[in-house]
Residue frames as qw, qx, qy, qz and C-alpha x, y, z in Angstrom:
[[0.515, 0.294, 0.229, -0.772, 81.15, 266.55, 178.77],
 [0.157, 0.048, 0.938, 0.306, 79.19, 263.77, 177.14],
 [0.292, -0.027, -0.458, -0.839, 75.85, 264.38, 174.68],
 [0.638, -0.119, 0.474, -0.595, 72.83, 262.82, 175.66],
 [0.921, 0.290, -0.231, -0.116, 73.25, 260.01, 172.97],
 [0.751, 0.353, -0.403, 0.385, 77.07, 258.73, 173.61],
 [0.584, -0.739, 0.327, -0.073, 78.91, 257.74, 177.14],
 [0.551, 0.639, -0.486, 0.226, 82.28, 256.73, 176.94],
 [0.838, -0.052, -0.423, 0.341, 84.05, 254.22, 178.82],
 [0.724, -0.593, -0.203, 0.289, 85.12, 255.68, 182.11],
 [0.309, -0.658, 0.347, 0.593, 88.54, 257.05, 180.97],
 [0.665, 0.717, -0.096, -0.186, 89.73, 257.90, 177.37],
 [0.851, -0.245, 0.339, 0.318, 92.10, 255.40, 176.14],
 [0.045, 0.884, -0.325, -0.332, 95.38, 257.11, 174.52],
 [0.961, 0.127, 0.242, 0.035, 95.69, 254.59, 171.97],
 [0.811, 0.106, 0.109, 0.565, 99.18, 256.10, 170.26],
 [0.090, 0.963, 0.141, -0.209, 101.11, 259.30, 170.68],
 [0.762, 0.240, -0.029, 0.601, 103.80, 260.69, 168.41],
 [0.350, -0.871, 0.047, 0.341, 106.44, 262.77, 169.55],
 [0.381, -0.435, 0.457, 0.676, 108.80, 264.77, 167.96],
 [0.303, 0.562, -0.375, -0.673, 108.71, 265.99, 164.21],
 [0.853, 0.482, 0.188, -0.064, 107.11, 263.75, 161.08],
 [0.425, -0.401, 0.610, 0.535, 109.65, 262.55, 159.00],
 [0.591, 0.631, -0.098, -0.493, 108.87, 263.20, 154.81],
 [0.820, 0.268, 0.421, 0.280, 109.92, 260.66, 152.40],
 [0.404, -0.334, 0.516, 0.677, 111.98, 262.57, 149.93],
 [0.652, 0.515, 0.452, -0.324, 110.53, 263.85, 147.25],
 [0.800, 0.033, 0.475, 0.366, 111.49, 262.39, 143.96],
 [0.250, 0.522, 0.362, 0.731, 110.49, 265.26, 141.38],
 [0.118, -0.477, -0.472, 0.732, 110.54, 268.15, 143.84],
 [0.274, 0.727, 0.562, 0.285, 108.03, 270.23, 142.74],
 [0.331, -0.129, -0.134, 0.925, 108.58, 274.18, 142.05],
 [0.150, 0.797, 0.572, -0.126, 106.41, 277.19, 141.48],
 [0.305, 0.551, 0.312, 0.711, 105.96, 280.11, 139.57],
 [0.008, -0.060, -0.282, 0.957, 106.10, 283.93, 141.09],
 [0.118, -0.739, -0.646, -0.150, 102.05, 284.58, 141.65],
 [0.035, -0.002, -0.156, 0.987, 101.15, 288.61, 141.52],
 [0.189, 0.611, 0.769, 0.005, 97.85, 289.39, 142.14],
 [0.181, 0.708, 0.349, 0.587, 96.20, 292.24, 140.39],
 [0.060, 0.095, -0.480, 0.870, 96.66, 295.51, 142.86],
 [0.524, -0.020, 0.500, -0.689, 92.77, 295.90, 142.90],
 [0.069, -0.065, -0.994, 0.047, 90.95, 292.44, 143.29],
 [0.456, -0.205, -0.258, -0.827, 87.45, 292.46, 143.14],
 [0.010, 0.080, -0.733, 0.675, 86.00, 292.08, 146.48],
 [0.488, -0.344, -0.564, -0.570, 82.19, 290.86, 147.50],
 [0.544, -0.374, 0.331, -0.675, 80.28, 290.82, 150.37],
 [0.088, 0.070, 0.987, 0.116, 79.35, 286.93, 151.06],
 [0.364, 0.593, 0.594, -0.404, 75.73, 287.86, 151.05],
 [0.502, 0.677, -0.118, -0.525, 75.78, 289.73, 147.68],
 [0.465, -0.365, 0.803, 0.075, 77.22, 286.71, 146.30],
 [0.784, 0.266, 0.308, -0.469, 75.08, 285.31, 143.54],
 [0.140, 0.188, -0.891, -0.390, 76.23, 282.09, 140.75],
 [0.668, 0.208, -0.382, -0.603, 73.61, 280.14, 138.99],
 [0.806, 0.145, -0.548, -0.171, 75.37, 277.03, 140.34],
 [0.039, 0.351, -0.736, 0.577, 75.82, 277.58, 143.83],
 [0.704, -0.424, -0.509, -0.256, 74.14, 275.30, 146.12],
 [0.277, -0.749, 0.342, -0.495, 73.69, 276.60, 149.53],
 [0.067, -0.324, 0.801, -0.499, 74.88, 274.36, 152.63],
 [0.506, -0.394, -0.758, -0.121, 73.11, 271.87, 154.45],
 [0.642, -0.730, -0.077, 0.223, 74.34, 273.33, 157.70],
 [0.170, 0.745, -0.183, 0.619, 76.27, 276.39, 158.79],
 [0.694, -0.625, -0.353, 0.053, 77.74, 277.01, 161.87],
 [0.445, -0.498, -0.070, 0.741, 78.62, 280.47, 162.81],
 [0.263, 0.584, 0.543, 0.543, 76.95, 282.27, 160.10],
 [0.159, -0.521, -0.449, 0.708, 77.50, 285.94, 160.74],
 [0.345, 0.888, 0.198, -0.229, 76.49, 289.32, 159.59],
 [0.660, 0.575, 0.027, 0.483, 78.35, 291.17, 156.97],
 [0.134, -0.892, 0.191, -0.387, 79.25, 293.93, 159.98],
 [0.894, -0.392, -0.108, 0.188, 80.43, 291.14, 162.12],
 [0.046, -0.957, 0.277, -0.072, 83.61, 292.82, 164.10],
 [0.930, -0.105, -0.314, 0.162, 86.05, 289.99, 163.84],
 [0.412, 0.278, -0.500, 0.710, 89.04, 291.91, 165.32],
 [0.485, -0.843, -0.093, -0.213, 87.05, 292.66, 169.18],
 [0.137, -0.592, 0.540, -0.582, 89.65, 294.29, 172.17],
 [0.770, -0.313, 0.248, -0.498, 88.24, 290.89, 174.43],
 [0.915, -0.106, 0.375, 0.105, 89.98, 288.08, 172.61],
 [0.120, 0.777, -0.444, -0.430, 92.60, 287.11, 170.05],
 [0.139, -0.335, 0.902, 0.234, 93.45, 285.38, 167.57],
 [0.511, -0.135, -0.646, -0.551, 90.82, 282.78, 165.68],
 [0.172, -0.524, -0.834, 0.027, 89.05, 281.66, 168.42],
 [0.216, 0.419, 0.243, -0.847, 87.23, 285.06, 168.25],
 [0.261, 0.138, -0.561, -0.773, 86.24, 283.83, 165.18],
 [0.606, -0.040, 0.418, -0.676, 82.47, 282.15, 165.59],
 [0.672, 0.468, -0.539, -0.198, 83.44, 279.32, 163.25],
 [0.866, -0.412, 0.274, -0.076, 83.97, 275.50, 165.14],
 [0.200, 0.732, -0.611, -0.224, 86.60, 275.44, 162.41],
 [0.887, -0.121, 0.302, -0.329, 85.64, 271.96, 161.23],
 [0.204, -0.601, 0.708, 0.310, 88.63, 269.43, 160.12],
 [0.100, -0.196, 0.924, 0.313, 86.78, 266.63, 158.57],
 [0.748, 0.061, 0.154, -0.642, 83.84, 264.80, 157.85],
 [0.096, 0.022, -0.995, -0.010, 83.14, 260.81, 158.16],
 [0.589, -0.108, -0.550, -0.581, 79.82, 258.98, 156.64],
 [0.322, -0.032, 0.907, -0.270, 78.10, 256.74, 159.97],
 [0.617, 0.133, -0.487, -0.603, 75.89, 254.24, 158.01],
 [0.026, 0.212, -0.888, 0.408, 76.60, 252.19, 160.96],
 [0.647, -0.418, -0.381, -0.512, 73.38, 250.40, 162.59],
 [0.547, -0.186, -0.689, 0.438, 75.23, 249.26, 165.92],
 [0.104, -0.312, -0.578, 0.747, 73.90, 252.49, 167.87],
 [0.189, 0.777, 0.600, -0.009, 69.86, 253.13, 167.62],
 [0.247, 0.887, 0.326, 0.214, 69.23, 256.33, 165.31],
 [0.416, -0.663, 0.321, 0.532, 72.75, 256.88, 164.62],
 [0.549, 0.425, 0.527, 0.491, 72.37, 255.16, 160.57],
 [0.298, 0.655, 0.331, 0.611, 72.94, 258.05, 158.09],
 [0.351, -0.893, -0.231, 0.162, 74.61, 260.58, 159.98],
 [0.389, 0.777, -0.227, 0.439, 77.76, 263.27, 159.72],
 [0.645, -0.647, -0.109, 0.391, 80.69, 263.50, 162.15],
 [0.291, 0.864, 0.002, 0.411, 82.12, 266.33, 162.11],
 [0.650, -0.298, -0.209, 0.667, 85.59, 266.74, 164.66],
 [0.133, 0.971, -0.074, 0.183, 86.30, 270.56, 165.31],
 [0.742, 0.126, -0.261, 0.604, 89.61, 271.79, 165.73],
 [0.050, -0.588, 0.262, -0.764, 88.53, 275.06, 167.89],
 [0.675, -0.553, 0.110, -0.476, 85.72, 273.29, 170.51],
 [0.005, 0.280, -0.944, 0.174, 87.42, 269.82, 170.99],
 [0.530, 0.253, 0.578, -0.566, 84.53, 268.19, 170.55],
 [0.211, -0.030, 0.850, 0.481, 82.69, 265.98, 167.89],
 [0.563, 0.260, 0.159, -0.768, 79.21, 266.82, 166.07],
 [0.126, 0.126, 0.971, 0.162, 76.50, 264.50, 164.97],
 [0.297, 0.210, -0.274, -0.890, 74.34, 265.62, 162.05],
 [0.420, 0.239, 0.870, -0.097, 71.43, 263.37, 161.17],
 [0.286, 0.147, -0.552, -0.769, 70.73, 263.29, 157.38],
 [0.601, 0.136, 0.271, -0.740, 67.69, 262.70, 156.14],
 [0.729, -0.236, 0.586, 0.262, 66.70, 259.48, 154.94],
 [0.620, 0.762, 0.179, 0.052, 67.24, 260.75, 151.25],
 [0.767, -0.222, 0.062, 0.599, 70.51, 261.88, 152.50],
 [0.239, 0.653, 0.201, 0.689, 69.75, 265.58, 150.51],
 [0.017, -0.722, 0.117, -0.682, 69.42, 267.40, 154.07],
 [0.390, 0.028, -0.715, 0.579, 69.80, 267.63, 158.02],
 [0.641, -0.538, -0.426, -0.344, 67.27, 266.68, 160.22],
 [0.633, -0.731, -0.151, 0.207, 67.35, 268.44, 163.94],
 [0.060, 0.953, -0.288, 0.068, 70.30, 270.21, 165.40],
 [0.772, 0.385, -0.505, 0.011, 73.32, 269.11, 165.92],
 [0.798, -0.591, 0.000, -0.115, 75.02, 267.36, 168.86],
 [0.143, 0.687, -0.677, 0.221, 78.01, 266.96, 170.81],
 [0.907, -0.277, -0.297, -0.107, 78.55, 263.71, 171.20],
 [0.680, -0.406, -0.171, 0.586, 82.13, 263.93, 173.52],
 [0.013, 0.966, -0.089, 0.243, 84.17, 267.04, 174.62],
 [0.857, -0.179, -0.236, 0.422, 87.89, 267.12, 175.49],
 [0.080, 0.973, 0.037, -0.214, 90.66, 269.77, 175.30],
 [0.409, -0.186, 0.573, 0.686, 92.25, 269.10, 172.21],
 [0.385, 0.615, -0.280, -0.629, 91.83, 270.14, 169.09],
 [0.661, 0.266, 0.699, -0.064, 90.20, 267.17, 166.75],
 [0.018, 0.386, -0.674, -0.630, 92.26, 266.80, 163.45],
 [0.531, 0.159, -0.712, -0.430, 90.24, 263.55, 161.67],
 [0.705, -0.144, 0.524, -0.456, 87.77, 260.86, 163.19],
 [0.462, 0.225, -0.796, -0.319, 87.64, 257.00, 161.96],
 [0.775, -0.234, 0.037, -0.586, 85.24, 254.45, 162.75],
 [0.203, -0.159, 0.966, 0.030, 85.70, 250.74, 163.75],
 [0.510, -0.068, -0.586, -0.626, 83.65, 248.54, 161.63],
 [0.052, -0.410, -0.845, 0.339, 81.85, 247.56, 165.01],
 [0.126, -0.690, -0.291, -0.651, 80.16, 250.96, 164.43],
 [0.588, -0.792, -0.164, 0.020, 80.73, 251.41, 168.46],
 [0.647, -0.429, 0.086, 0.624, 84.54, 252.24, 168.83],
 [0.269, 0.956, 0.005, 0.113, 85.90, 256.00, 167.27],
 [0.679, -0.209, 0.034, 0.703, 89.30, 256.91, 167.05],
 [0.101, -0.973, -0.121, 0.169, 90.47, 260.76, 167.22],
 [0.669, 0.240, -0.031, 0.702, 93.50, 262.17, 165.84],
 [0.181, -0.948, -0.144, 0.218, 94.34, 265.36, 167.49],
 [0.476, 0.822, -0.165, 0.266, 96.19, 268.42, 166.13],
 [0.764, 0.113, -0.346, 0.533, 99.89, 268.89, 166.90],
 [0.146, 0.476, 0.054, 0.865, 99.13, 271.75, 168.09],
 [0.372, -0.238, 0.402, -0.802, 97.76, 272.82, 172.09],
 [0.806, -0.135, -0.351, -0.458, 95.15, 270.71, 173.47],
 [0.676, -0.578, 0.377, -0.257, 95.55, 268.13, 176.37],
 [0.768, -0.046, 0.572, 0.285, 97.00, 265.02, 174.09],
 [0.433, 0.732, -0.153, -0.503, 98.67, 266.81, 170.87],
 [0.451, 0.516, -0.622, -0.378, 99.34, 264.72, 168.06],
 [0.372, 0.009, 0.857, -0.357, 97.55, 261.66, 170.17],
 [0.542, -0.216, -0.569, -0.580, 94.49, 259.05, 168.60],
 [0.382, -0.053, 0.350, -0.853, 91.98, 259.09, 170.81],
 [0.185, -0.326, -0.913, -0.161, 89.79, 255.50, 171.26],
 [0.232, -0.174, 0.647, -0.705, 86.17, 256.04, 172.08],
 [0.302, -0.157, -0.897, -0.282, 83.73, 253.66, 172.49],
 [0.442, -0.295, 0.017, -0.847, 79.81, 254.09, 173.06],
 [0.059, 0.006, 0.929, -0.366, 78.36, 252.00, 175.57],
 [0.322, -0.480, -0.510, -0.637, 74.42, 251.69, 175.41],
 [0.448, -0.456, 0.373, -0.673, 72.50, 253.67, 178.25],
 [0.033, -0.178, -0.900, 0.397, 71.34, 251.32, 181.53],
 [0.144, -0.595, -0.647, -0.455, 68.03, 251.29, 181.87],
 [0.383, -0.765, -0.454, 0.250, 66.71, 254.51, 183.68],
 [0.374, -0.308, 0.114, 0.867, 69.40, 256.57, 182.28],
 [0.362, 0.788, 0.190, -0.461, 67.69, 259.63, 180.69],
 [0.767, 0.348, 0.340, 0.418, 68.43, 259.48, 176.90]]
């Protein structure tokens, strides 16, 4: 599924997958930890009754329920009942190579497979319209990086499920033909 702003080359090019287990350097000063107890009762808040002098709400939310919200439902399991796109990163386009893309969020999820494109304002203090999917796959979308063409993306997907796990993912936006609907 492609967004009405971004078509992608024909086929997605599978630009490097790793297999098998990461290997760690060693670590020189291994590091240890102290026993952690927490208190028996913990003092517990609604997110809505929330209040600090120095909180500054969101630009953008996405999956904002009630406080009743039932997260455990008899219909699904596991977190993707949760209503949360369960976003992995964020990367700055400041790009000018695709029209009224400058000054924008990308935002990979790791539940939809699928990237979002936020358009800040041009002060850069909030987010202007809704937000868009610009591609859709079925993986799970770990970290995005740009090519300084500003037209070519690269995907990292999680190790985890998804059609290409632990795969980067080229894609590269083509500009519409004329007659294509934007």
């Amino acid at each position: 599924m492609v967004g009405p702003e971004l078509r992608v080359t024909s086929t997605t090019k599978l630009i490097r997958m790793i297999t098998g287990p990461l290997q760690s350097p060693p670590l020189v000063n291994p590091l240890s930890t102290a026993p952690c107890t927490l208190p028996q009762k913990s003092r517990r808040l609604k997110e809505s009754s929330f209040v600090d002098p120095n909180f500054v709400p969101p630009m953008k939310t996405f999956g904002t329920v009630d406080d009743d919200f039932k997260f455990e439902r008899p219909d699904c399991s596991g977190n993707s009942c949760y209503p949360s796109i369960a976003p992995s990163s964020i990367e700055i386009y400041s790009s000018t190579a695709i029209p009224h893309w400058g000054n924008s969020l990308l935002i990979p999820s790791l539940k939809r497979g699928t990237v979002f494109r936020l358009q800040l304002s041009a002060d850069g203090n909030s987010i202007v319209g809704e937000a868009v999917e610009i591609w859709q796959t079925k993986n799970r979308y770990r970290d995005v990086a740009l090519n300084p063409d500003g037209k070519t993306f690269f995907v990292a997907t999680d190790n985890d499920g998804g059609q290409n796990p632990g795969a980067i993912l080229q894609f590269q936006y083509q500009s519409p033909k004329p007659g294509d609907a934007k």
